[in-house]
C-alpha positions as CSV (number, residue, x, y, z in Angstrom):
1,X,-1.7,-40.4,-4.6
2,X,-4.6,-41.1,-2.4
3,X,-7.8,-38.8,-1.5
4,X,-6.6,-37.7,1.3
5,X,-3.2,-36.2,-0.3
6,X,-5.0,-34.7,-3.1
7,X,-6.7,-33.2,-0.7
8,X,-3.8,-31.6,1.2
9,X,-2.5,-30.8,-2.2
10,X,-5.3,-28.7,-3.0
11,X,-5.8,-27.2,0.1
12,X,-2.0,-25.9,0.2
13,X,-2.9,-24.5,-3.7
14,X,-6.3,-22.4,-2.2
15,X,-3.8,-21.3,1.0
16,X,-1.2,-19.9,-2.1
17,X,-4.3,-18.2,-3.7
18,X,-5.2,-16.4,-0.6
19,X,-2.1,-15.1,-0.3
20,X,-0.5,-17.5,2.2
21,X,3.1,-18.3,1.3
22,X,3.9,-20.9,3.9
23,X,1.6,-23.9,4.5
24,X,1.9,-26.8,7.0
25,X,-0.2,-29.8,9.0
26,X,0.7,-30.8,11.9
27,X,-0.9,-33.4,14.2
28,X,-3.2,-31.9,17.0
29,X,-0.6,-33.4,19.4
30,X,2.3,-32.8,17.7
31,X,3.9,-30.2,20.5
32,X,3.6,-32.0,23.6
33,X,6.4,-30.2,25.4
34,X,5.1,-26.8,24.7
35,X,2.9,-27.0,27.4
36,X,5.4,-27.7,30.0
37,X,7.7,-24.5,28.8
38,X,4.4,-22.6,28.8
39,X,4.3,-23.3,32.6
40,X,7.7,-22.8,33.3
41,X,7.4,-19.6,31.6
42,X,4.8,-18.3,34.1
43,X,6.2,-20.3,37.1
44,X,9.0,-18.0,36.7
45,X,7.0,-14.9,36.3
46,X,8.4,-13.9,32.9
47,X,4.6,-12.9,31.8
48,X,4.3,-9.8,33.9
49,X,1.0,-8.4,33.7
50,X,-0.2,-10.8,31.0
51,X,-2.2,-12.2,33.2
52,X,-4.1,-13.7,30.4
53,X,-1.5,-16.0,30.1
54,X,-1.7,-17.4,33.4
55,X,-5.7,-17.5,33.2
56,X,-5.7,-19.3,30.1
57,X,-2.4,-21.7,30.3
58,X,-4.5,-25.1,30.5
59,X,-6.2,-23.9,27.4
60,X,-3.2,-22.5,25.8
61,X,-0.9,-25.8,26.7
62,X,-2.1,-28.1,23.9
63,X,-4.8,-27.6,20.6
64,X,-6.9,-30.6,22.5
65,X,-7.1,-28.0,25.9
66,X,-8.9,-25.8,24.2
67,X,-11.0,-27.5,21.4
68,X,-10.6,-31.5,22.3
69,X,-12.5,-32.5,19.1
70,X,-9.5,-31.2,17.0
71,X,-7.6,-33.7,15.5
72,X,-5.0,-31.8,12.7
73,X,-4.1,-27.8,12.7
74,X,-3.4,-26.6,9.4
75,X,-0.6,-23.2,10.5
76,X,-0.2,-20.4,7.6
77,X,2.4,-17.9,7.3
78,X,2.0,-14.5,5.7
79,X,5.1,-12.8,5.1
80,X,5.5,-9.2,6.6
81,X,9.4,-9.0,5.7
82,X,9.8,-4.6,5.8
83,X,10.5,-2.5,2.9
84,X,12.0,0.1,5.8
85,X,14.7,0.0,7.7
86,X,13.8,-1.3,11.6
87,X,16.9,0.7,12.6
88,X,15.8,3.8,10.0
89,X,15.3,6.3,13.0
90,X,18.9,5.5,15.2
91,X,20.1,9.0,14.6
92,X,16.6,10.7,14.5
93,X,15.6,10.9,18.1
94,X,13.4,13.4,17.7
95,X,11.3,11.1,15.9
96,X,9.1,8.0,17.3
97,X,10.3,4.7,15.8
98,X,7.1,2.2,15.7
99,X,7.4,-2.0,14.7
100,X,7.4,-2.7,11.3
101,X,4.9,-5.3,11.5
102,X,2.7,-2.2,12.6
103,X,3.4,0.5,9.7
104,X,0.3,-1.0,7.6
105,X,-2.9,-2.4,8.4
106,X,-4.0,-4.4,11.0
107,X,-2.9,-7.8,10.2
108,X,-5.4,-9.7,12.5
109,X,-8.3,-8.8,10.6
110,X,-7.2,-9.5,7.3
111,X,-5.5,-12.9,8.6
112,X,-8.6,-14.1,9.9
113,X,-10.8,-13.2,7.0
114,X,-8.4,-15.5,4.8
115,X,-8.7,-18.1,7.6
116,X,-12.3,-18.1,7.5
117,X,-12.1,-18.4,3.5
118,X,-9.9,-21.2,3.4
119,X,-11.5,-23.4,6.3
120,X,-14.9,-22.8,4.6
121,X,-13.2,-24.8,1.4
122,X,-11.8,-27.2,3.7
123,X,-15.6,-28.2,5.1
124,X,-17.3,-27.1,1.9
125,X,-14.7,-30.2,-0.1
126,X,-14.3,-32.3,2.8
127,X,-16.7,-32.1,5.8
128,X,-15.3,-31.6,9.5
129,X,-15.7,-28.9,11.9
130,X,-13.1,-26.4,11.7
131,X,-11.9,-23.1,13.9
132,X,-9.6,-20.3,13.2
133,X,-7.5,-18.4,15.1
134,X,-4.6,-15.2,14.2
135,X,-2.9,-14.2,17.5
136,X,-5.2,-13.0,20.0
137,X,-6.9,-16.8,21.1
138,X,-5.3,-19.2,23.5
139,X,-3.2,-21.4,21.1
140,X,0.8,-21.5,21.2
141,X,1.1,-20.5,17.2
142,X,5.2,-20.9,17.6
143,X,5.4,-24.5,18.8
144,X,3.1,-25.7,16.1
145,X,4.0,-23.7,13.1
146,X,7.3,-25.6,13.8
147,X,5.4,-29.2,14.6
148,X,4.0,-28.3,10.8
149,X,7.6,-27.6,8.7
150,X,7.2,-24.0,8.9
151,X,10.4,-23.3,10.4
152,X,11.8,-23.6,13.6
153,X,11.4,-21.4,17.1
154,X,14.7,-19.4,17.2
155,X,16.7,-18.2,20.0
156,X,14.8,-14.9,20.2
157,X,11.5,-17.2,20.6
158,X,10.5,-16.2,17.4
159,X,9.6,-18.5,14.7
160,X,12.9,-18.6,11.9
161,X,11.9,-19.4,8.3
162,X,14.9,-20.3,5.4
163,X,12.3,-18.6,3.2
164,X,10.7,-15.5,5.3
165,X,13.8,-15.0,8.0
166,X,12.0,-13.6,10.9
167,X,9.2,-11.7,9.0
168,X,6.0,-13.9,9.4
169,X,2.6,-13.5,10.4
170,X,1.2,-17.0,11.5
171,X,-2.2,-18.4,11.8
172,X,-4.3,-21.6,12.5
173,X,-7.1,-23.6,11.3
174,X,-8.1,-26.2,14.2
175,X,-10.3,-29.3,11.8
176,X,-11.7,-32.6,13.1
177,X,-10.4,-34.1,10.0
178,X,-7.6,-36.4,10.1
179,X,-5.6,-34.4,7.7
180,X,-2.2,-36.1,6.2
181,X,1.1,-34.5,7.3
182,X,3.5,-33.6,4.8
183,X,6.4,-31.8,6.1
184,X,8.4,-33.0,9.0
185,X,9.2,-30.3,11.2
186,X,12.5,-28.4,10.6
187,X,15.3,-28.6,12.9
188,X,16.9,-25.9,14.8
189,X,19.4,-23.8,12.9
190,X,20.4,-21.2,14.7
191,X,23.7,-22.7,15.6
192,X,25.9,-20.7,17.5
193,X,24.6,-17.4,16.2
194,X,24.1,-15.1,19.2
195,X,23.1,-11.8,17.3
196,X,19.0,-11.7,18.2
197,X,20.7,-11.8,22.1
198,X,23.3,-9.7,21.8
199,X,20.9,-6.6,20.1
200,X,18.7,-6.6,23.0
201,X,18.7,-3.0,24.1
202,X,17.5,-4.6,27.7
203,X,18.9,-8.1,28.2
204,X,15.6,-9.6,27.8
205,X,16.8,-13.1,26.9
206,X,18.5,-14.5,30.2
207,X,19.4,-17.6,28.1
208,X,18.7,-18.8,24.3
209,X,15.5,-19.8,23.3
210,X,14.1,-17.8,26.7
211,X,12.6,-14.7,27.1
212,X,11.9,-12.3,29.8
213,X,8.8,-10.0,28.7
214,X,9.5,-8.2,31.8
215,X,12.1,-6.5,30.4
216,X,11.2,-7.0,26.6
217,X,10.7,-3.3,24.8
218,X,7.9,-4.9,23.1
219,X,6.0,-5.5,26.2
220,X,6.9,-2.2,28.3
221,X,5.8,-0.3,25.1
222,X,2.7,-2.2,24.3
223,X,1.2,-4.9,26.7
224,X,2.3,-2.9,30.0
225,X,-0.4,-0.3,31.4
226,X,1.7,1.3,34.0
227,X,4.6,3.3,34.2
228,X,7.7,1.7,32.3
229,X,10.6,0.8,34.6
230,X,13.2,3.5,34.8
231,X,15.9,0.7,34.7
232,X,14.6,0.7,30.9
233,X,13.7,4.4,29.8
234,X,17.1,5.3,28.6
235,X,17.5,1.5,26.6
236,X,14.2,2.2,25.3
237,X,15.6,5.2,23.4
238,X,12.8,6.5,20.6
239,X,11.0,3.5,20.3
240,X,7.7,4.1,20.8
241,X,5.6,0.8,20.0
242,X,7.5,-2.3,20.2
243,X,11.2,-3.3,19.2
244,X,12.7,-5.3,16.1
245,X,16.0,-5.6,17.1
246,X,16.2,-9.1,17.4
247,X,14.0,-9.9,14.7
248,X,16.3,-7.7,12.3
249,X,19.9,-8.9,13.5
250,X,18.6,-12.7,12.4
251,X,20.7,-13.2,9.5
252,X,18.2,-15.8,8.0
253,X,16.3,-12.8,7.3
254,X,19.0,-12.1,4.0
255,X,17.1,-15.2,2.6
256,X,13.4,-13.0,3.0
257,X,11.1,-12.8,0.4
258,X,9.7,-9.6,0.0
259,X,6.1,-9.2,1.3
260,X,3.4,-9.1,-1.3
261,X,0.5,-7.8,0.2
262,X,-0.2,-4.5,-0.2
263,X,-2.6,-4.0,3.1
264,X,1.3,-4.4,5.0
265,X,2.9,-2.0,3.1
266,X,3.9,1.1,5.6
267,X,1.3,3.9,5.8
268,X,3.6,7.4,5.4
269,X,2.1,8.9,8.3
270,X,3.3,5.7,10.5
271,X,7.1,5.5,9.4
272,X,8.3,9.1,11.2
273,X,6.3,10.3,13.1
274,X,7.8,13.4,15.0
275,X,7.6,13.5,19.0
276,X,6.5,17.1,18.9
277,X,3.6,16.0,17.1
278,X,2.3,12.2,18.9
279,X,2.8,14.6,22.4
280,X,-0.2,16.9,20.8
281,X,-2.5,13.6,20.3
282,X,-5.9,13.9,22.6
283,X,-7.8,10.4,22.4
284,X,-10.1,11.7,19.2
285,X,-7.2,12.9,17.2
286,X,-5.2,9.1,18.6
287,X,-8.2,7.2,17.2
288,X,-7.6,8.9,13.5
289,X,-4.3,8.8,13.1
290,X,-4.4,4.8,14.4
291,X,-7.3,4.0,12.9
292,X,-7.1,0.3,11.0
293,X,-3.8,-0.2,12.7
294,X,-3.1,-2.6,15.8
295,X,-1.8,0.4,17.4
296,X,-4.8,1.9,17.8
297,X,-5.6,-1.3,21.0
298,X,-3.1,0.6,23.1
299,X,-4.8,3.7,23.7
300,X,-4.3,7.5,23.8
301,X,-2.4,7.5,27.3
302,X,-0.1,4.5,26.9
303,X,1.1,6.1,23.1
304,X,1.7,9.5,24.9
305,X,3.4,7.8,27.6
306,X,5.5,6.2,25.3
307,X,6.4,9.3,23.2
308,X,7.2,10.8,26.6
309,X,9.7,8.7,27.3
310,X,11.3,8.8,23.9
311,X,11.1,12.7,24.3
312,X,13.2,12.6,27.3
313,X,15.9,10.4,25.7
314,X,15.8,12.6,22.9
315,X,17.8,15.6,24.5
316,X,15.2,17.9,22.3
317,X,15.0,20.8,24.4
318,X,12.4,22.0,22.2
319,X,10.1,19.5,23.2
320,X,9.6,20.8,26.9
321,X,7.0,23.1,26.7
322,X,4.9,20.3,25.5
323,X,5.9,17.9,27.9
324,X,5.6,19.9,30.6
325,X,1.3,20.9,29.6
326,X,1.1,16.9,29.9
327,X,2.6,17.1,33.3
328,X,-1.3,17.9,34.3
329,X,-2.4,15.1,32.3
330,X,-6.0,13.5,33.4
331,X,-3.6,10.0,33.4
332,X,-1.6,9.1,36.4
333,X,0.5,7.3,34.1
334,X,1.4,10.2,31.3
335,X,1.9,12.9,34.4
336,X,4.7,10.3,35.4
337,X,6.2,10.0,32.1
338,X,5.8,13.7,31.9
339,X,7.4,14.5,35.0
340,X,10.7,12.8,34.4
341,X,10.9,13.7,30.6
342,X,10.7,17.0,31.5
343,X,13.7,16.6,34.2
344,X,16.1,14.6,31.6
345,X,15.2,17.8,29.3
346,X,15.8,20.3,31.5
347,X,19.1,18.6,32.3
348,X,20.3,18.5,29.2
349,X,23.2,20.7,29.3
350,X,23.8,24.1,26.8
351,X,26.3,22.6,24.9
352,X,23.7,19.8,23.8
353,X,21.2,22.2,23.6
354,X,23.0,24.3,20.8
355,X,23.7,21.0,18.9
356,X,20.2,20.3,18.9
357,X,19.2,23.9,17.3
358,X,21.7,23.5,14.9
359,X,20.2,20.3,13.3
């Protein structure tokens, strides 16, 4: 074994102390072709009002675009794999249904801190300049967690692990060290599996391996500031903060570890949270009932939007006299989600009505 293998050795055994139960290198040109799908992506306008993306595509296309001293990215993966049902709420529309991955704490700051541990070993035992990043920085975490053995990029987009299914946080260390490259990356084994496709609520895959965020749940619910598309309000149903549907139908997820860290575990007040109360939420009482979760980056007005359009799929006619005070909301937005949750609810027709009282 040389140096430089011990050294990998022991860097994958600190990784596994942090907490980090999947561990790769990759070379800092090991996805070349990621770039190229990254512009076809936005050529095609799939982005929507990401315009991030766009901005930051030339630094986003390759590890070298955005830091060209790097030379190896060591990608971790931190298992996230629920202890709820994703689909726990299907016949509970009067409650909000929110991510999984966002029923505990905010993973980004407790990712990074890790990160920051483990590259300061990695300079502390072997020199280099190192940077971290968890999610929010220019670098395509996907295409290189699968360059580093970690699994492979599914047809839902998604990264696929035989261990972790489709549960699994991922982030990088960028190094100028010339670190050596154990795992070969893992093939695609998707094969002609079609469920992540087929449980789209919205048809937000126009082919495999290609997603539309434009019509993406996940996107209207979180990354979109304007009023969702009524094409979608009905398909959007109670969710209120993203969508696991494809995620959950993978069925690599039956091979899933369960997820050891406690900070992920789902806070109570997160897992069903009733309509009637999210539509009371002012931005004080948002910020304390979010507080430490990634939910809380969204804002007061695009959560009450949200719950506004769950609250007019929901057929719960006791909901309208709280819809219709946010009808005067100070938001543009909410009065619009107001406005036409208050006509689906006062559509809803007697017989419904009784059914709902009854419950």
């Amino acid at each position: 074994m040389t140096a430089n293998d011990e050294l990998r050795d022991r860097l994958k055994a600190e990784a596994e102390a942090l907490g980090f139960a999947a561990f790769g290198i990759a070379r800092a040109d090991a996805a070349p072709r990621a770039g190229e799908r990254l512009r076809q992506w936005l050529d095609e306008g799939c982005h929507g009002d990401m315009l991030w993306m766009a901005e930051t595509a030339a630094r986003r296309s390759s590890p070298q675009g955005l830091w060209p001293e790097v030379r190896s990215v060591v990608m971790l993966g931190l298992p996230y794999t629920p202890s709820v049902d994703p689909f726990r709420h299907a016949d509970r529309p009067d409650l909000g249904t929110i991510s999984v991955y966002a029923l505990g704490q905010d993973y980004h700051d407790l990712i990074k801190r890790r990160l920051k541990q483990l590259a300061g070993w990695l300079v502390t035992h072997a020199g280099g300049d190192v940077k971290v990043f968890v999610d929010t920085a220019p670098v395509l975490e996907k295409p290189l967690a699968e360059a580093a053995g970690l699994g492979w990029q599914g047809k839902h987009t998604n990264l696929v692990s035989r261990d972790h299914g489709s549960w699994l946080f991922l982030g990088a260390i960028y190094t100028t060290l010339e670190l050596p490259i154990e795992d070969a990356p893992k093939l695609p084994s998707c094969g002609t599996c079609d469920a992540c496709q087929t449980a789209c609520p919205t048809d937000a895959f126009p082919a495999p391996y290609r997603l539309d965020a434009r019509r993406c749940i996940s996107y209207l619910t979180i990354e979109n500031k304007g009023p969702i598309p009524h094409e979608f309000r009905r398909a959007i149903g109670n969710r209120i903060y993203g969508c696991d549907d494809c995620l959950a139908a993978c069925p690599w997820n039956k091979f899933a570890q369960a997820a050891r860290e406690l900070a992920f575990q789902p806070r109570g007040e997160l897992v069903s949270p009733p309509l009637a109360d999210l539509l009371d939420l002012d931005d004080a009482a948002f910020r304390a009932v979010f507080a430490g979760s990634p939910i809380k980056r969204v804002g007061r007005n695009r959560m009450i939007r949200n719950a506004l359009i769950a609250a007019g799929n929901s057929g719960d006619v006791s909901l309208l006299a709280k819809v219709e005070t946010l009808c005067a909301d100070e938001d543009e937005v909410v009065r619009e989600a107001a406005d036409w949750a208050a006509d689906q609810l006062r559509s809803v027709s007697p017989s419904m009505q009784a059914a709902v009282s009854d419950a």
